[in-house]
MARFI-450589 format. One record per residue (C-alpha): residue number from 1; residue in three letters; y, z negated, x negated. Coordinates in pm, whole numbers. Example, Ala and Ser with C-alpha at 12.3 -4.5 7.8 and 13.67 -1.06 7.14 Angstrom:
residues 2
+------+------+--------+--------+--------+
| resi | resn |      Y |      Z |      X |
+------+------+--------+--------+--------+
|    1 |  ALA |   -450 |   -780 |  -1230 |
|    2 |  SER |   -106 |   -714 |  -1367 |
+------+------+--------+--------+--------+
END
This chain:
residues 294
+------+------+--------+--------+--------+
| resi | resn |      Y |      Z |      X |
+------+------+--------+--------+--------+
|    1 |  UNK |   1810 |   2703 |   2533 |
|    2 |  UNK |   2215 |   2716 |   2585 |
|    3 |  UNK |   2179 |   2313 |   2494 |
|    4 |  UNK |   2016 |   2303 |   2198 |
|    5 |  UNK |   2291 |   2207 |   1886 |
|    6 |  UNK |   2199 |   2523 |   1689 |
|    7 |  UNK |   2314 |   2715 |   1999 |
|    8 |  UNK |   2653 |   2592 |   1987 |
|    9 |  UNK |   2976 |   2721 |   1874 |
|   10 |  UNK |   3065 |   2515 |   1544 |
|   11 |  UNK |   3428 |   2369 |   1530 |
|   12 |  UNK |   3499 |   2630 |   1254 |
|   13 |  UNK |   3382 |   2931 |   1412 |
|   14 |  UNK |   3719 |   2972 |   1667 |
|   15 |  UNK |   3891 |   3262 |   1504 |
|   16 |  UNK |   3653 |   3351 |   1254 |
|   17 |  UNK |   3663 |   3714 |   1333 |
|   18 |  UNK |   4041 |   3648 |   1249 |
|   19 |  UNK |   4107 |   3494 |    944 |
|   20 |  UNK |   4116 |   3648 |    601 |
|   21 |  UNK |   3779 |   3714 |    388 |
|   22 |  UNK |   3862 |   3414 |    167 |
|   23 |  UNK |   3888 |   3222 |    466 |
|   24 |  UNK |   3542 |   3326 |    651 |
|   25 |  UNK |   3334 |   3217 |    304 |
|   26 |  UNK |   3504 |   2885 |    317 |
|   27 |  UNK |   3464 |   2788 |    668 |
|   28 |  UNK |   3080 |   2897 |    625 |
|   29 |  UNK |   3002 |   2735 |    255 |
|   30 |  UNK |   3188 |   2385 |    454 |
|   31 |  UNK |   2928 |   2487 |    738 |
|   32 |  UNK |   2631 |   2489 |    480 |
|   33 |  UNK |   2704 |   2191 |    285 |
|   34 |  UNK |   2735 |   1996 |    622 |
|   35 |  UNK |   2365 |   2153 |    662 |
|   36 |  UNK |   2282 |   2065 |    334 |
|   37 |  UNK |   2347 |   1684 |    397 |
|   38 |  UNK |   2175 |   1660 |    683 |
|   39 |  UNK |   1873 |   1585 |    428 |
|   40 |  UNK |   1974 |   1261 |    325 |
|   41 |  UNK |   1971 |   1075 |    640 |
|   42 |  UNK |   1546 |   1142 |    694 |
|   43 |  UNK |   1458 |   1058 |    332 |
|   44 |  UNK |   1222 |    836 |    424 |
|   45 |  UNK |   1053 |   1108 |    678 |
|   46 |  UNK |    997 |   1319 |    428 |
|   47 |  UNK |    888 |   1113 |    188 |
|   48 |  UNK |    634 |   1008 |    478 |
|   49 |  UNK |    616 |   1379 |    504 |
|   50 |  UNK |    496 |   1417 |    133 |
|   51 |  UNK |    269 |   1134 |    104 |
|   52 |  UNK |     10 |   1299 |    378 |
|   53 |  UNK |     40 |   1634 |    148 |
|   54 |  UNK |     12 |   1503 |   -142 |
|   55 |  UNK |   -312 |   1305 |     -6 |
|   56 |  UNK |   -465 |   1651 |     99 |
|   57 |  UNK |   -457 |   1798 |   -230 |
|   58 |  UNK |   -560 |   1516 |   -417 |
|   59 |  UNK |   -880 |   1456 |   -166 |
|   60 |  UNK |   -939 |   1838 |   -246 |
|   61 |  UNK |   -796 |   1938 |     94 |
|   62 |  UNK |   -563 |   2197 |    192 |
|   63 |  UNK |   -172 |   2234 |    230 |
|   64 |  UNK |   -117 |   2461 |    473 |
|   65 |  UNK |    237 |   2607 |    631 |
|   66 |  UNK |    334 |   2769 |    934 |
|   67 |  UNK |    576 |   2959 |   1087 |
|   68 |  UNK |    811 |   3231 |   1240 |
|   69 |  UNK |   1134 |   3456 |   1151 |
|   70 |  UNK |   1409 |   3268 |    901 |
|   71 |  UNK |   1152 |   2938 |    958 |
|   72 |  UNK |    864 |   3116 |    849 |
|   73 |  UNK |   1093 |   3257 |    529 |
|   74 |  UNK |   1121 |   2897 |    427 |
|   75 |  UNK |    805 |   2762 |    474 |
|   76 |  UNK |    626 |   3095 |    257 |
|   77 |  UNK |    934 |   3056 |    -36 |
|   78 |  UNK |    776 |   2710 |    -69 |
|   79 |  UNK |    392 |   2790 |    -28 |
|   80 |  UNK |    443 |   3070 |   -291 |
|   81 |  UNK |    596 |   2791 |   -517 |
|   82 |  UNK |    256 |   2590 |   -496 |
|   83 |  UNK |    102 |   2833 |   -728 |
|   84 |  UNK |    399 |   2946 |   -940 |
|   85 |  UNK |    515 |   2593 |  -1046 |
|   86 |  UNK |    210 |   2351 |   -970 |
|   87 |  UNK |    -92 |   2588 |  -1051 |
|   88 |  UNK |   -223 |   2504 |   -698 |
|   89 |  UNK |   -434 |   2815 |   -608 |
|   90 |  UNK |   -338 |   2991 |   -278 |
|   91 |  UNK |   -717 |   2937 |   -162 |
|   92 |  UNK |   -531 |   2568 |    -91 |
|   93 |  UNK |   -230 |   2689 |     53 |
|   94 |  UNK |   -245 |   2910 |    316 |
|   95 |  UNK |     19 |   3064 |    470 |
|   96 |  UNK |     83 |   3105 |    882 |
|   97 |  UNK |    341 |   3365 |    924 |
|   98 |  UNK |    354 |   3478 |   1292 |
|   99 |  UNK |    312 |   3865 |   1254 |
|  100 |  UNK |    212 |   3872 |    913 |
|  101 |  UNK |    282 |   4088 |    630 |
|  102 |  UNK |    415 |   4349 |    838 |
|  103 |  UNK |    657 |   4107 |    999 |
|  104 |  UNK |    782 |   4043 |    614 |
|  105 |  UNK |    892 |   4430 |    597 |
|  106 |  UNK |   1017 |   4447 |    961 |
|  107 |  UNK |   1105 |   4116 |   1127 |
|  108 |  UNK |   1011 |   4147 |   1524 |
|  109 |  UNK |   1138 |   3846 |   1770 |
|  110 |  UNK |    804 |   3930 |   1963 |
|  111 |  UNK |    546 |   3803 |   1726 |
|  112 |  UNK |    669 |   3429 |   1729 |
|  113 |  UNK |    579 |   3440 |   2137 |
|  114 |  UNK |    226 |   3526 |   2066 |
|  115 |  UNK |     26 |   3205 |   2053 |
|  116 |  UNK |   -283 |   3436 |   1991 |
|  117 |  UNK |   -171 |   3532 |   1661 |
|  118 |  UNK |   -145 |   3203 |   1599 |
|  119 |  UNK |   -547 |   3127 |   1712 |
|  120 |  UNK |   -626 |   3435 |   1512 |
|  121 |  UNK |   -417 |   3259 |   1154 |
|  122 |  UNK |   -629 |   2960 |   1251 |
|  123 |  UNK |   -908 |   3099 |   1187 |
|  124 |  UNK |   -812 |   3282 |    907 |
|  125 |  UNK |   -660 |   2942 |    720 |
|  126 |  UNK |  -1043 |   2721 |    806 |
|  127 |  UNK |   -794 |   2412 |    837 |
|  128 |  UNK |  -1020 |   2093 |    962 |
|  129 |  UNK |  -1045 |   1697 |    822 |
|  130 |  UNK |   -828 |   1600 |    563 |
|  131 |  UNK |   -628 |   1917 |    595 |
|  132 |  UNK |   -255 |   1929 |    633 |
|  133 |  UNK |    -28 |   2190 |    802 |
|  134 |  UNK |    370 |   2203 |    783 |
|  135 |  UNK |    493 |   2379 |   1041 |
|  136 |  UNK |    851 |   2468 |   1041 |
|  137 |  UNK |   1083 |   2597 |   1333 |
|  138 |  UNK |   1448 |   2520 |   1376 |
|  139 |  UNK |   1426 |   2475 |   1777 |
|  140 |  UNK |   1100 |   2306 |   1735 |
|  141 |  UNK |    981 |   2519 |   2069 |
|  142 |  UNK |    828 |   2849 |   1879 |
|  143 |  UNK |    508 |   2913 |   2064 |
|  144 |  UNK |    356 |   3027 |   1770 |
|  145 |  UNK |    429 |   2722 |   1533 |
|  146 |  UNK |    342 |   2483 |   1863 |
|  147 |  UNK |     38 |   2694 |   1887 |
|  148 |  UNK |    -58 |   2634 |   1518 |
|  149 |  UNK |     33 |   2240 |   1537 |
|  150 |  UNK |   -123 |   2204 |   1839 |
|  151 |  UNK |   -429 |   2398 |   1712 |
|  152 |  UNK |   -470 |   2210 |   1384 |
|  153 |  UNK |   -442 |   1884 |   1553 |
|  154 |  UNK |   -757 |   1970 |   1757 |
|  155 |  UNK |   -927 |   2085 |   1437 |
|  156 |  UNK |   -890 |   1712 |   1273 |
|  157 |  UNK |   -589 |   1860 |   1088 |
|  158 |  UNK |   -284 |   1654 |   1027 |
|  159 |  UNK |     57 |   1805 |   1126 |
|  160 |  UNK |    412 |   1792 |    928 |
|  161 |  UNK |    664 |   1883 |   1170 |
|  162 |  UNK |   1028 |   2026 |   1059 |
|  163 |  UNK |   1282 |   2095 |   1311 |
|  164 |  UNK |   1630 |   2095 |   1384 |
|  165 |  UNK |   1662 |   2007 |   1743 |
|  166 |  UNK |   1660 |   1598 |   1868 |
|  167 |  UNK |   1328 |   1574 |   2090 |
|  168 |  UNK |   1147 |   1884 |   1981 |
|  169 |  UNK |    773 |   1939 |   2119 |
|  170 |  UNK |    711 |   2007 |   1733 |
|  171 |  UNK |    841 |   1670 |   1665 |
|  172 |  UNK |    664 |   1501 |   1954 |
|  173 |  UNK |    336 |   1628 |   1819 |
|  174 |  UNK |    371 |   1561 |   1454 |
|  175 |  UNK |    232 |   1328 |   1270 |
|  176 |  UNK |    504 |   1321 |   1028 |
|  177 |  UNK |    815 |   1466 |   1206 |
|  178 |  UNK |   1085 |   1498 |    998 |
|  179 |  UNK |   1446 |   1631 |   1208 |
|  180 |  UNK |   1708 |   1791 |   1032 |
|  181 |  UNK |   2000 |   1748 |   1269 |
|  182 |  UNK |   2196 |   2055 |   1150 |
|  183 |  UNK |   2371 |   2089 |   1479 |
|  184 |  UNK |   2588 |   2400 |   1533 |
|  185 |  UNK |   2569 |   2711 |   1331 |
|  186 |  UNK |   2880 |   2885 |   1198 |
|  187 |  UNK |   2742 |   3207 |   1354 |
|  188 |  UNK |   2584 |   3016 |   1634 |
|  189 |  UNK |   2252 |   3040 |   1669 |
|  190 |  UNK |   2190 |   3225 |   1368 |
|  191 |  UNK |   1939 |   2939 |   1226 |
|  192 |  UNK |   1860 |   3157 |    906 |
|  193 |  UNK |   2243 |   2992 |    780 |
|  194 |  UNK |   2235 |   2603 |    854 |
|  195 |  UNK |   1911 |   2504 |    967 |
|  196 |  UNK |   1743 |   2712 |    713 |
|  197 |  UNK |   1934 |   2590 |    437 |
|  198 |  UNK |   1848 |   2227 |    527 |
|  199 |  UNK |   1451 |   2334 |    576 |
|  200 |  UNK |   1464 |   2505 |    233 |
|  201 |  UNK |   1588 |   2150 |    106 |
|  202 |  UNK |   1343 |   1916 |    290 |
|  203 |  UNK |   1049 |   2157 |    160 |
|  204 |  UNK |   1150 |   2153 |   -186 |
|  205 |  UNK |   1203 |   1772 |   -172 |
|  206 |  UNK |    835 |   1764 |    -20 |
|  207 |  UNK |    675 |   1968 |   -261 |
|  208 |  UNK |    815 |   1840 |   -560 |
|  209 |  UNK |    740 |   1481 |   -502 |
|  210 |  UNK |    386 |   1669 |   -407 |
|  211 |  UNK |    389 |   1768 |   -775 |
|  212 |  UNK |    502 |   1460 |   -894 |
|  213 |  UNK |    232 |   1268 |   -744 |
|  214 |  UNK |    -31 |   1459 |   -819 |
|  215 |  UNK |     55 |   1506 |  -1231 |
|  216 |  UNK |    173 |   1835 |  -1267 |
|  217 |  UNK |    473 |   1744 |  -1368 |
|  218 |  UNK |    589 |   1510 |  -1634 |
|  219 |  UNK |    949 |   1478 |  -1781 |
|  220 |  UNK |   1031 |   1751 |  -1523 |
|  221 |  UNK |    845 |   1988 |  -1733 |
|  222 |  UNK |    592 |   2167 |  -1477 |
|  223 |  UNK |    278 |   2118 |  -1695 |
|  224 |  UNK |     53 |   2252 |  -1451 |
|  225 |  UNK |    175 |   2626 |  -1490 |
|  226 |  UNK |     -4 |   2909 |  -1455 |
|  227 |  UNK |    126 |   3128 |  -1778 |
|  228 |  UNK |     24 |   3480 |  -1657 |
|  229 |  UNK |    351 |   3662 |  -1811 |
|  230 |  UNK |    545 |   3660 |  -2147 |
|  231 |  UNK |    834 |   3460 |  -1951 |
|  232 |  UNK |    552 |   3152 |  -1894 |
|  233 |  UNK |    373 |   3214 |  -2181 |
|  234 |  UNK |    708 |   3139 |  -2387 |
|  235 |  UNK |    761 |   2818 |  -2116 |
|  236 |  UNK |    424 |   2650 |  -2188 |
|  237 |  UNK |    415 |   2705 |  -2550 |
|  238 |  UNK |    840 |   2518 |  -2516 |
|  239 |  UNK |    646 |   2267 |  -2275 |
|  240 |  UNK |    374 |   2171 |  -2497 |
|  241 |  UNK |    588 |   2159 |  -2852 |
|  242 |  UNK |    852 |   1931 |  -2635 |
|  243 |  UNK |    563 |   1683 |  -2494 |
|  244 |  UNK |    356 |   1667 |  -2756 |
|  245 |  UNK |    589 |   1664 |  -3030 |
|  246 |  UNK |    466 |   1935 |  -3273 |
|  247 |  UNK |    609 |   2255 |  -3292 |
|  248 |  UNK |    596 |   2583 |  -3126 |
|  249 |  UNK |    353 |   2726 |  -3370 |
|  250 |  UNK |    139 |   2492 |  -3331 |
|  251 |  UNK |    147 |   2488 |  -2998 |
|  252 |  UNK |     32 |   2831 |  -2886 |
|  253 |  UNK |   -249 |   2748 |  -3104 |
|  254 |  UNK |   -323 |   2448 |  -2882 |
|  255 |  UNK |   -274 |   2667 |  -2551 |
|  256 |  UNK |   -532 |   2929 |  -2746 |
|  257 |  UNK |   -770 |   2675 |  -2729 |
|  258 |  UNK |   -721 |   2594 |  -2380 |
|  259 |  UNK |   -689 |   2952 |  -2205 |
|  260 |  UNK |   -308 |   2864 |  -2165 |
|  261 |  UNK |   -371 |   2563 |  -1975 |
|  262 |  UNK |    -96 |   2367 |  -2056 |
|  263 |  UNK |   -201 |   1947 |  -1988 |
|  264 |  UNK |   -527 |   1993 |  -2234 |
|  265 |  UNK |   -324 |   2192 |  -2469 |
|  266 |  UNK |    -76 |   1900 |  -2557 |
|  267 |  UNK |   -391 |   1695 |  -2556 |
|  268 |  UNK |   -510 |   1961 |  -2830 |
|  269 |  UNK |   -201 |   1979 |  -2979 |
|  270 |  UNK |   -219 |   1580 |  -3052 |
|  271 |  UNK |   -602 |   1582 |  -3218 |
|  272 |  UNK |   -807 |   1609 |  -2923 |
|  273 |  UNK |  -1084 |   1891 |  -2876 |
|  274 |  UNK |  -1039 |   2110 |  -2617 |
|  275 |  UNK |  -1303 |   1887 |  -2443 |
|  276 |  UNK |  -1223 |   1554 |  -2529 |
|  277 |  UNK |   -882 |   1670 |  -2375 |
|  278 |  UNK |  -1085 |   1799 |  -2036 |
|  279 |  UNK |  -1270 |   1439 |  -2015 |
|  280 |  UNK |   -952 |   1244 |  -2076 |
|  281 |  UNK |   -781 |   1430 |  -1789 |
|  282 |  UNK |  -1068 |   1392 |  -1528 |
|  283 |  UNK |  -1040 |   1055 |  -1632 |
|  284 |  UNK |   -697 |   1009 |  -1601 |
|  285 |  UNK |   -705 |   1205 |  -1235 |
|  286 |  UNK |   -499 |   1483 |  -1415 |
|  287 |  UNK |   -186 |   1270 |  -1494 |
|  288 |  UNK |    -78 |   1354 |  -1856 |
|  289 |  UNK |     64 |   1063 |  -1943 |
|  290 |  UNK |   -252 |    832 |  -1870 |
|  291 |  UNK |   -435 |   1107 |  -2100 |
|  292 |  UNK |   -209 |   1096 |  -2344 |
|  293 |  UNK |   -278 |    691 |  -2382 |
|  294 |  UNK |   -614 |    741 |  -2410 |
+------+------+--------+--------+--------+
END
C-alpha cells in the first residue's frame, strides 16, 4: 500500500500545517486542478468507456455503478444524475454501494472488505448480457468493487473500470479501463480530494456523451427531463419554447398534451399530435432532431 501514488506525500504538502490559511487553500486548489487535468490525457478511454454504456441503454440494457467510501460518493452523484437529467429510470441504473444506505449516514472502512456484500448487491442489481457496470475505486484494489467487477464479468456483464493507481487489478480486469493518474494527494492518502475530483470528472464526461448519444440532449438543453417540480416544470416549458420556437405559453400547452414529456411536446408544439409526435420519435430512435425533420 505505502507505494501506491495516492499514498504519497505531494511536493506541496511539506509545511502545510505551517503556513498561513490563505496559503493551505492555495497549495490544495493547485493540488486539485493538477487532479483535474489528469482527465485529458485518457480521453480516448473514456470515450471507449462511454461507447459500451451508451450501447447498454440503447439495447435496453442496464448501466450499473459500483463502489466504496469517497469512490462510491462519485459513482452514486453520477447514477442519481441518470434520472435527474436524462429521464433514465433507476430500474436501469442500479447502484452498488458497499454497505448501503446506512454506510451513506455513517461511513465504515469495514464494509468495502466485505466481498459478500458485494455477492449480495449482485443479486440485488440482476446484471447479465448486454449489461454494463462502472466500478470506481481510487487504488483499484477495493475487495468489494473487485468483487462486483469480477462478479459481473462472470454474469456476461461488461466492466468499466476507474482507478487511480498504474496496474490496478480493477484495470487489469476491465474491459474499458480508464486510469486517472492523480498521483499524490495534498493530504496524502485522502483520495476523497484528488482522485475523487478527477473520478467526478471522467463520470460526468461519460455520462454526458451517454446522453448525447442516446438523444436526450440537443443544443445542450436536457430534453429528456423528468419535470416532477415547479423548478423543471418552468425548465421544460423554457426548453420546449427555445427548440421549438414558439413561446412559453404555448408551450406548456404542448407539455399538457404530453404529460410533461418534453421531446413530443416540441413535436406538439410544431403541429404534430401528441401521437404523430410518439411515432416520429420511435422512428427517429428518440433523437429530436431526426423527429423534428420528419
Amino acid at each position: 500500500m505505502a507505494d501506491r501514488p495516492t499514498e504519497a506525500l505531494h511536493p506541496l504538502s511539506a509545511g502545510l500545517h505551517l503556513v498561513p490559511a490563505g496559503q493551505v487553500l492555495a497549495r490544495a486548489l493547485t493540488a486539485q486542478e493538477g487532479a483535474f487535468a489528469a482527465v485529458r490525457p485518457v480521453l480516448a478511454a473514456v470515450e471507449v468507456a462511454a461507447d459500451l454504456a451508451f450501447t447498454a441503454l440503447r439495447d435496453g440494457g442496464k448501466l450499473a455503478y459500483a463502489g466504496a467510501g469517497s469512490s462510491g460518493l462519485m459513482a452514486l452523484a453520477d447514477c442519481l444524475e441518470m434520472l435527474g437529467t436524462f429521464g433514465i429510470p433507476p430500474s436501469r441504473t442500479p447502484m452498488l454501494f458497499a454497505g448501503g444506505a446506512d454506510a451513506l449516514l455513517k461511513m465504515t472502512g469495514g464494509v468495502e472488505d466485505d466481498p459478500a456484500l458485494a455477492a449480495a448487491d449482485l443479486v440485488r442489481a440482476e446484471l447479465g448480457d448486454g449489461d454494463v457496470v462502472i466500478c470506481v475505486s481510487a487504488s483499484g484494489s477495493t475487495p468489494y468493487t473487485l468483487a462486483v467487477a469480477e462478479g459481473a464479468a462472470r454474469l456476461g456483464a461488461r466492466v468499466v473500470g476507474v482507478a487511480n493507481v498504474p496496474g490496478a487489478a480493477l484495470l487489469r480486469m476491465a474491459d474499458a479501463p480508464v486510469l486517472l493518474e492523480t498521483g499524490a494527494e495534498i493530504v496524502a492518502g485522502s483520495t476523497r480530494l484528488g482522485a475523487a475530483t478527477a473520478q467526478k470528472v471522467a463520470l460526468n464526461l461519460i455520462s454526458v456523451l451517454v446522453g448525447v448519444r442516446l438523444g436526450h440532449v440537443h443544443d445542450g438543453h436536457m430534453v429528456n427531463v423528468i419535470a416532477d417540480n415547479a423548478k423543471l416544470r418552468d425548465r421544460a416549458a423554457r426548453i420546449v419554447a427555445q427548440v421549438a420556437g414558439v413561446d412559453v405559453a404555448s408551450a406548456r400547452a404542448a407539455l399538457d398534451q404530453t404529460e410533461g414529456a418534453v421531446k413530443p411536446a416540441v413535436l406538439v408544439a410544431r403541429g404534430a399530435t401528441p401521437e404523430a409526435a410518439l411515432s416520429r420519435l420511435a422512428m427517429s430512435g428518440g433523437h429530436l432532431t431526426a423527429a423534428m425533420e420528419k
